[in-house]
C-alpha positions, 0 to 999 in steps of 0.5 A, spaced: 251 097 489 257 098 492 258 105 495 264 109 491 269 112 496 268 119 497 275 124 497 279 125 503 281 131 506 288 128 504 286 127 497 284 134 496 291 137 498 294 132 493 287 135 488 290 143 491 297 142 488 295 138 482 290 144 480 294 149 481 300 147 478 296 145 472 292 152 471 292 156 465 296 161 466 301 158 471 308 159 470 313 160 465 305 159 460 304 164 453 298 166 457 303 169 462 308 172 457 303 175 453 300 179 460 307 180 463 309 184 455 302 187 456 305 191 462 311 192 459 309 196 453 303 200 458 308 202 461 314 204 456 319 199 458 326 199 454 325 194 448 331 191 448 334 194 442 337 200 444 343 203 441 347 207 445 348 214 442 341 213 438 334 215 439 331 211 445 324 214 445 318 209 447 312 210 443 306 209 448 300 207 443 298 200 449 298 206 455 294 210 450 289 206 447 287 203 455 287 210 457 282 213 452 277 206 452 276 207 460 272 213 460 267 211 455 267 203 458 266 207 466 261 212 463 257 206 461 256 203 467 256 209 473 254 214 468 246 214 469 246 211 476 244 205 477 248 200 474 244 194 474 236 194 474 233 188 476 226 187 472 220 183 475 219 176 472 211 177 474 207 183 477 207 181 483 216 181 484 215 189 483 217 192 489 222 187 490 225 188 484 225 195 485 228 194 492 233 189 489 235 194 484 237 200 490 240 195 495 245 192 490 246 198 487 248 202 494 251 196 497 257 196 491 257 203 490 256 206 497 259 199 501 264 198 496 267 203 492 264 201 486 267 206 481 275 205 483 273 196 483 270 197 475 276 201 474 281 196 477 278 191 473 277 193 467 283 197 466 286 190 468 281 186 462 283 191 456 290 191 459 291 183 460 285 181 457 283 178 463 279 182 469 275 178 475 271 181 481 271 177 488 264 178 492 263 174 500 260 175 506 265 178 511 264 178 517 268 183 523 267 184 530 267 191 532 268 194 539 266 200 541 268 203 548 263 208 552 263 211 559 257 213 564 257 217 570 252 218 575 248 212 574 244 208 580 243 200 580 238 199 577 241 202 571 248 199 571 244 192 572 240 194 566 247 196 562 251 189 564 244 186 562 247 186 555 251 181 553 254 184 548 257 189 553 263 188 557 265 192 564 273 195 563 273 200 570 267 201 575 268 206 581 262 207 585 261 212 591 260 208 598 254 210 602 252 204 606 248 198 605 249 192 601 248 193 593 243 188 590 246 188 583 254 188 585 254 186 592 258 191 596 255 197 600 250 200 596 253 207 593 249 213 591 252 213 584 256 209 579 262 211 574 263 206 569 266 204 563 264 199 558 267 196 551 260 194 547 262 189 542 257 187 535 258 183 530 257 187 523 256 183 517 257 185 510 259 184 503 265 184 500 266 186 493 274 186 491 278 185 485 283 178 483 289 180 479 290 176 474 296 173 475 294 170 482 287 167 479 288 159 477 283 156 474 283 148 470 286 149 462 280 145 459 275 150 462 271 154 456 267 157 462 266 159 469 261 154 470 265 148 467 271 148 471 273 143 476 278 148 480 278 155 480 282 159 486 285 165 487 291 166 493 293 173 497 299 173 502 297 174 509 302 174 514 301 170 521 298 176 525 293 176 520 291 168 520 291 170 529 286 175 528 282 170 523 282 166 529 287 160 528 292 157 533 299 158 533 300 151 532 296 151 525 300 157 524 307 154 525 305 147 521 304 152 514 309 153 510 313 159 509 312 164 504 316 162 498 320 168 493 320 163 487 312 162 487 313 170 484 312 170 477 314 176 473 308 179 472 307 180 479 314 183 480 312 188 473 306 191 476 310 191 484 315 194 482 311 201 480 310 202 487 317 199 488 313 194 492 319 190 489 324 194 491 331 192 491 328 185 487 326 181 492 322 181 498 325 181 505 324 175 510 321 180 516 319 173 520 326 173 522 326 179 526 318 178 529 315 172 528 308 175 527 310 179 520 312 172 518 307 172 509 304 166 507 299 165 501 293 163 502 289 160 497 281 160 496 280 154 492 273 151 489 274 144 487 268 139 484 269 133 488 265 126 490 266 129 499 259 124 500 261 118 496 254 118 492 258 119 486 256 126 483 261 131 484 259 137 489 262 144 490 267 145 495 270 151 497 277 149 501 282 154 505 289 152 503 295 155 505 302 154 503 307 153 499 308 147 494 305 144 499 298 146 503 295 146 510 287 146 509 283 150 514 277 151 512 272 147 508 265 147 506 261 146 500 257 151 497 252 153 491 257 158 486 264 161 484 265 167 488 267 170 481 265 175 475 271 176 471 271 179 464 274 178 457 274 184 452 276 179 447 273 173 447 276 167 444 270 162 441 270 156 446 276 158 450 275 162 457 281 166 456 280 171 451 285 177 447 287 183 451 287 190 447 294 190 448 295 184 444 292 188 439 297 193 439 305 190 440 306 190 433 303 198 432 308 199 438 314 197 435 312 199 428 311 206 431 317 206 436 322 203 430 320 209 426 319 214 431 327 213 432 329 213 425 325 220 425 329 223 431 336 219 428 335 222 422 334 229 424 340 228 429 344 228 423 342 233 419 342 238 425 349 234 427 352 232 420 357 227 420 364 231 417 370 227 411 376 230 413 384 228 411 387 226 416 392 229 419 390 236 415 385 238 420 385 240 428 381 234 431 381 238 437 377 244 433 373 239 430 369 235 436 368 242 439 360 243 436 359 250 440 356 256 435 361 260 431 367 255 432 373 255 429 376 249 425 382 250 424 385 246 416 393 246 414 389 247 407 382 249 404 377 243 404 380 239 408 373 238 410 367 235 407 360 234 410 357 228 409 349 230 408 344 225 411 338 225 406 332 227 410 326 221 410 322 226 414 316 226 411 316 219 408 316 217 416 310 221 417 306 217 412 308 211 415 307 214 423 300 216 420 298 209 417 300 206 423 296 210 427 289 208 421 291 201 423 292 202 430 284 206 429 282 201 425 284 195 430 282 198 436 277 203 435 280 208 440 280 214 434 284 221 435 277 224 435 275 220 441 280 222 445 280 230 445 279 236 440 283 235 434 284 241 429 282 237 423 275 236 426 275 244 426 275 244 419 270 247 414 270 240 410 269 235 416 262 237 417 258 234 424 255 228 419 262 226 418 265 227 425 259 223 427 259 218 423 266 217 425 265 218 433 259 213 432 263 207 429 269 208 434 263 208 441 260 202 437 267 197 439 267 201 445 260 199 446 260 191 443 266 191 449 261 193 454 256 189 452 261 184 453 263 185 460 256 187 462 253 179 460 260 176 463 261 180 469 257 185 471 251 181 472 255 175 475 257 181 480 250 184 482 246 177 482 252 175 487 250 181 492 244 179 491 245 172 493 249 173 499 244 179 502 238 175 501 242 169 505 246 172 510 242 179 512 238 177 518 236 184 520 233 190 517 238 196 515 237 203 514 239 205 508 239 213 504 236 212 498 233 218 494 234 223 500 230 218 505 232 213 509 229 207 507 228 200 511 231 193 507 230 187 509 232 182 504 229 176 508 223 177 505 225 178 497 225 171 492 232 169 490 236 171 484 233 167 479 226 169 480 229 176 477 232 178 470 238 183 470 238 189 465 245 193 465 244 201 465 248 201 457 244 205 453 246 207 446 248 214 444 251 220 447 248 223 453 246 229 448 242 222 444 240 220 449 237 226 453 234 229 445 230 222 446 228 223 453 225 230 450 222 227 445 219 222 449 216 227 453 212 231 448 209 225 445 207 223 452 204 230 453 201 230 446 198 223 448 196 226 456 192 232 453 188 228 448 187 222 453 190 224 460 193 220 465 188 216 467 185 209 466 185 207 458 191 212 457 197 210 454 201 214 458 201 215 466 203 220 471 208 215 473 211 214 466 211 222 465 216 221 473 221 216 470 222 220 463 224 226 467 227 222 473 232 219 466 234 225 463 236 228 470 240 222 471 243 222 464 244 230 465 249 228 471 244 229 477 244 225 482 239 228 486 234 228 480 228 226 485 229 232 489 226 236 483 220 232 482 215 228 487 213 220 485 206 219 484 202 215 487 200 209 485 193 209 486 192 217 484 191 219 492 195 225 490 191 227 484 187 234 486 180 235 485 178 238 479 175 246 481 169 248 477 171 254 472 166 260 472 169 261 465 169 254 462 163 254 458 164 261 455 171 259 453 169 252 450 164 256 446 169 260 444 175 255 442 168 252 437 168 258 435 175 258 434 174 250 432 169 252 426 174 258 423 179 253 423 175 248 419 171 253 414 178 256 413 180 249 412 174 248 407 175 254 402 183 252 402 181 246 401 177 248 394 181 253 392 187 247 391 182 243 388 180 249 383 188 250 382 189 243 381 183 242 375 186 249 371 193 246 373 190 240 369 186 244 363 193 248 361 196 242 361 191 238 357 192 245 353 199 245 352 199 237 350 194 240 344 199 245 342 205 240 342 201 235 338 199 240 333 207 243 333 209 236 332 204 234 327 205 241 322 213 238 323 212 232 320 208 235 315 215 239 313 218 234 314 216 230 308 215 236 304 223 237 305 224 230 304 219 230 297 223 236 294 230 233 297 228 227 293 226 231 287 232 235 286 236 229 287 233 226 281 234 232 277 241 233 279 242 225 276 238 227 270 244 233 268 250 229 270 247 223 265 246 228 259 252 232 261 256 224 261 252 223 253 255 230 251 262 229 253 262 222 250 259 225 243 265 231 244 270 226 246 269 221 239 269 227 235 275 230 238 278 223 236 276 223 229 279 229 228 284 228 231 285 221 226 283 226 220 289 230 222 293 224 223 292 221 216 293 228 213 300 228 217 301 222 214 299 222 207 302 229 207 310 225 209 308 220 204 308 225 198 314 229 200 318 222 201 315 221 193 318 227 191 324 227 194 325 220 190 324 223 184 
C-alpha cells in the first residue's frame, strides 16, 4: 500500500490562511454585525435617527439586562467556595479527588484571578453571545539578585556550586596565599554578589475576545472542528524575549490596520485605545515597538502521512500571509467557551443582547415621544398673524415676558394633545416582554416599592424571583457543562503533565504539600460544578434542617459504625452552611474528624447514670400510662360520639317518616276537596243551565204577548 503524503510546513500556511479567512465570525459575516450591534446598545451609541432639536435619549435596556444577570450568574460560581468539585470514580480516588478539588481551585482563583476572568467571559457570552477561557502552561525565568559579605572559601565555592547562580561582582580582602577556589592570593573574607536565576512554570488562565477567535464555519462543537485560533498583537521586543531571532523577527510581516474589524474598534475606543481612529506605526520610530499578530492555530492534519488526521498546534505570525514558528502536535483545544443561547446543531448560539434590539428601539421610540410631547406642552407652539406681532417678543421664552400685538388675538397657542399615559402603558408592556424574554425582572434587580405593598404577599414575590433565578440558573447550567468543566479539567490536565515538583500551597489555614505526579489523569474523575438550587436563605434553611435530622439520627444511633450518619457528615453540613453564609474560613471553627475515630474521647463512667436512666423510666412510664389513659379516654369519646350519632339518625328517621305520614294525609284531603269543589262547579253548571232555559222561555212568552198584542191593535186599527 502506497504511503499518503503527509502535510508539509509549506502546506499549512496555505491551511492557516485558508481557515482564517474562512471562519465564522470573519469580517463583514452576520455573526459579526450582530456582536458589533450588541456593543453598540450596551453602551448607548446614537441610533442613527436623531433629529435635531428632538429628544436624543437612549433607552439602556441591553447594558441593564447584562448588568443585573451577572450577579446572579457569578454568585453561582464563586459564592460557596470551591467552584468545581472533582468526585472519585472509585474509593480508592478519593484523596486524589479531594487534593484535585483544592489545587485547581487555588490555582484559578489564587494563580489566576478567577473571579475578574468569569466576569470578563461571561460579560462577553451574555453580551455577543459567545464567551471563551484559554488555559497553557507558561513558563518565565525569574531572576532574582542577592548580596554576601564576609564569606570564606569554602562558602562562596559552595555558592557558585549552583548552577542556577551567576557572580556579578566579587571583592575579596588579600591576606597572602593562593585561594584553591579562586585562584588568587587567599583573602580572609569574600563580598560577593550573585544574580540567581529559576525557572517558574504555571498555568495560565486568560480570556479570548470574541472577535479575535476563529473557528471552521461547519463546526457544531469544539470537538469537531478542523481549525480553531485565536491571535494577539505582540510587538518585536516581545517575539525577542520569547527567544526569536532578529531574522525571524525581520521576515514577519508587519501589523496590518485593515485586519481591524469594527467590533474591536467599538470596544477600543471605551478606553480611547483607538484614539484618533487608527493606530500609529510606532516602528517607524523604534524598530522594537514594531506590532505583529500572532495567531495560536489548531489544525487537524495528516503531519506523519498514515493517513489520519493529528492535532497540530502551530505558532503562525503575520498578516495576510504567515510565518510559522512553532509546531507541535498536542492532545486537545486550549478552549472552554461558553454560549448562553445556544442554537441546536450550531456552535454559535444568541446573545442576550439579540434578544433585546427590538425592546431597545421600541423603549428608545417611545421614551422620545414622551420627552417630545412634554416639550411642547411646556413650550407650545403658537398661530400668529404676520405682521401683527412682535417677533422679536415672541421668541424670547423668559417668565413674565411680554409679547407685544398691534390688535387683541393676534396670537393663538396650538395645543399639543398630551399621550403621556398612553406611552407609560406601552413603556410598561415593553419592560413585561423584555422580563418575559429575558427573565431579568424588576424584582431581581433591587427593592421596588410595589413589592412592599400589602397585596404582594412574600408567596407571590417568591414565585416571581423563582421563575426569573430559573432562566438565570438554566444559563449557569449552561456555562457550567460547556465551559467551566472544559476549564477545570484543562488545569487539571496541564498540572498533572507539567508540575515536576512539589508545591506548597495555603489550604484551610495550613500549608499543605501538592504534588500532582502522583494523581491519575482527568478521566478518571467526574466534575460536579458548585450550582446549588435556591437562595442562600434556601440553601442555609436546608443545611439546618439536615442538621437536625443528623442529630436525631445521631442520638437514636450515634456516629459510629452502622449509623446513617457519621461525624464526618455532621463537619461538612457545618463546613457548607459557612461557606453558603459567606465565610471563607469556615474550617477555623470547626476541626475535621479523623478518619479512623482516634480523636474520639473515651467514655467516662457516670456516678450518677443509673439513678438517672431509673429516673428517665420512670419518667418513660408516666409518659406511657398518660399515653395509655388518653388513649382510652379518646376511644370512649369516640363510641358516645357514634351512639348520639346512631341516636340523632334514629330521630331524623322517625322525623322523616311522621313527614311523610302528613305528607299523604295533606294530599288525601287536597284531593278530597278538589273532588267536592268539582261536584259544586258541575251542580252550580246544572242550575244555571235550568235558570237560563226558563229565563229564555219567559222571555218567548213575552215575545209572543208583544206580538200577539201588535197584532190585535193593527186589528183594530182596521176596523
Amino acid at each position: 500500500m502506497a504511503r499518503r503524503k503527509k502535510v508539509t510546513s509549506e502546506n499549512l500556511k496555505s491551511i492557516i490562511a485558508d481557515g482564517i479567512r474562512n471562519s465564522a465570525g470573519y469580517y463583514g459575516g452576520e455573526l459579526q454585525r450582530r456582536r458589533e450591534k450588541g456593543l453598540e446598545y450596551y453602551l448607548g451609541y446614537p441610533m442613527g435617527t436623531e433629529v435635531e432639536g428632538r429628544s436624543k435619549v437612549i433607552s439602556t435596556d441591553v447594558m441593564d439586562a447584562v448588568e443585573s444577570m451577572l450577579p446572579s450568574l457569578l454568585k453561582a460560581f464563586i459564592g460557596s467556595g470551591d467552584t468545581v468539585k472533582f468526585e472519585p470514580t472509585g474509593p480508592e480516588d478519593e484523596a486524589q479527588a479531594d487534593q484535585a478539588t483544592d489545587y485547581c481551585n487555588f490555582v484559578f482563583h489564587k494563580d489566576n484571578d478567577g473571579a475578574t476572568l468569569m466576569h470578563e467571559t461571561f460579560k462577553d457570552a451574555l453580551l455577543s453571545g459567545f464567551g471563551c477561557f484559554k488555559t497553557f502552561w507558561e513558563e518565565k525565568e525569574s531572576a532574582a539578585t542577592e548580596t554576601y559579605e564576609d564569606l570564606s572559601d569554602e562558602e562562596v565555592a559552595l555558592l557558585l556550586s549552583d548552577p542556577e547562580v551567576e557572580a556579578v561582582e566579587h571583592t575579596a580582602e588579600d591576606e597572602g596565599g593562593t585561594s584553591p577556589v579562586l585562584g588568587e592570593v587567599a583573602p580572609a573574607s569574600h563580598s560577593i554578589k550573585i544574580r540567581r536565576k529559576s525557572k517558574v512554570g504555571r498555568v495560565v488562565v486568560g480570556t479570548v475576545a470574541p472577535e479575535d477567535f476563529f473557528i471552521d464555519r461547519r463546526a457544531r462543537f469544539l470537538d469537531e472542528a478542523t481549525f480553531v485560533a485565536d491571535r494577539n498583537r505582540y510587538t518585536a521586543s516581545d517575539l525577542s524575549a520569547l527567544g526569536y531571532s532578529k531574522k525571524v523577527i525581520d521576515s514577519i510581516p508587519a501589523f496590518d490596520e485593515e485586519d481591524f474589524s469594527t467590533e474591536k474598534l467599538l470596544r477600543e475606543q471605551i478606553d480611547d485605545a483607538d484614539f484618533g481612529g487608527g493606530h500609529a506605526d510606532h516602528g517607524a520610530f523604534d524598530p522594537s515597538r514594531k506590532e505583529f499578530w500572532l495567531y495560536d492555530c489548531y489544525i487537524r492534519v495528516d503531519r506523519n502521512g498514515d493517513g489520519i488526521s493529528e492535532l497540530v498546534r502551530c505558532l503562525a505570525a503575520g498578516s495576510g500571509t504567515y510565518v510559522i514558528l512553532e509546531e507541535e502536535e498536542v492532545e486537545d483545544f486550549p478552549y472552554a467557551p461558553l454560549v448562553p443561547i445556544p442554537m441546536p446543531h450550531r456552535f454559535f448560539g444568541m446573545s442576550l443582547a439579540d434578544q433585546l434590539f427590538e425592546i431597545q428601539d421600541t423603549k428608545t421610540a417611545l421614551w422620545r415621544n414622551l420627552l417630545d410631547n412634554v416639550y411642547l406642552q411646556n413650550n407650545q407652539r403658537n398661530e400668529v398673524v404676520d405682521g401683527m406681532v412682535n417677533m422679536s417678543d415672541l421668541l424670547n421664552s423668559r417668565p413674565g415676558g411680554v409679547v407685544r400685538v398691534k390688535q387683541p388675538g393676534m396670537i393663538k397657542p396650538m395645543v399639543a394633545t398630551p399621550v403621556g399615559n398612553h406611552i407609560l402603558e406601552a413603556l410598561e408592556y415593553s419592560d413585561h416582554v423584555k422580563e418575559v424574554r429575558t427573565g431579568v425582572t424588576k424584582h431581581s434587580q433591587g427593592i421596588d416599592t410595589d413589592q412592599l405593598n400589602a397585596g404582594n404577599t412574600a408567596t407571590g414575590v417568591k414565585m416571581v424571583l423563582g421563575m426569573a433565578q430559573q432562566r438565570v440558573e438554566m444559563i449557569a447550567r449552561l456555562f457550567a457543562e460547556g465551559g467551566v468543566k472544559k476549564l477545570f479539567k484543562d488545569i487539571l490536565r496541564l498540572i498533572s503533565t507539567h508540575q515536576d515538583a512539589p508545591r506548597m500551597v495555603r489550604l484551610r489555614n495550613s500549608w499543605v504539600p501538592m504534588d500532582p505526579r502522583n494523581w491519575k489523569t482527568s478521566y478518571d474523575v467526574s466534575i460536579s460544578v458548585g450550582l446549588g438550587n435556591g437562595t442562600d436563605e434556601q440553601r442555609i434553611m436546608a443545611l439546618t434542617q439536615y442538621l437536625n435530622a443528623q442529630k436525631e439520627i445521631g442520638a437514636n444511633m450515634g456516629f459510629g459504625p452502622g449509623s446513617l450518619v457519621s461525624r464526618k457528615n455532621v463537619y461538612d453540613a457545618l463546613i457548607d452552611m459557612g461557606k453558603e453564609a459567606g465565610l471563607d474560613a469556615a474550617t477555623k471553627y470547626f476541626t475535621e474528624p479523623a478518619p479512623d475515630g482516634s480523636d474520639i474521647p473515651e467514655p467516662q463512667p457516670d456516678p450518677n447514670q443509673m439513678f438517672m436512666q431509673s429516673q428517665l423510666k420512670i419518667e418513660g412510664d408516666k409518659v406511657a400510662l398518660q399515653r395509655d389513659k388518653m388513649q382510652i379516654e379518646h376511644q370512649q369519646e369516640m363510641q358516645k360520639l357514634e351512639m348520639e350519632s346512631q341516636t340523632k339518625q334514629a330521630e331524623m328517621e322517625l322525623k322523616l317518616a311522621e313527614m311523610q305520614q302528613r305528607m299523604a294525609i295533606e294530599r288525601e284531603k287536597i284531593s278530597a276537596g278538589m273532588e267536592k269543589t268539582a261536584a259544586q262547579i258541575s251542580a252550580d253548571a246544572e242550575a244555571g243551565s235550568a235558570k237560563l232555559e226558563v229565563e229564555a222561555s219567559l222571555a218567548r212568552e213575552r215575545l209572543e204577548h208583544q206580538s200577539f198584542e201588535r197584532e190585535r191593535e193593527r186589528s183594530s186599527g182596521i176596523t
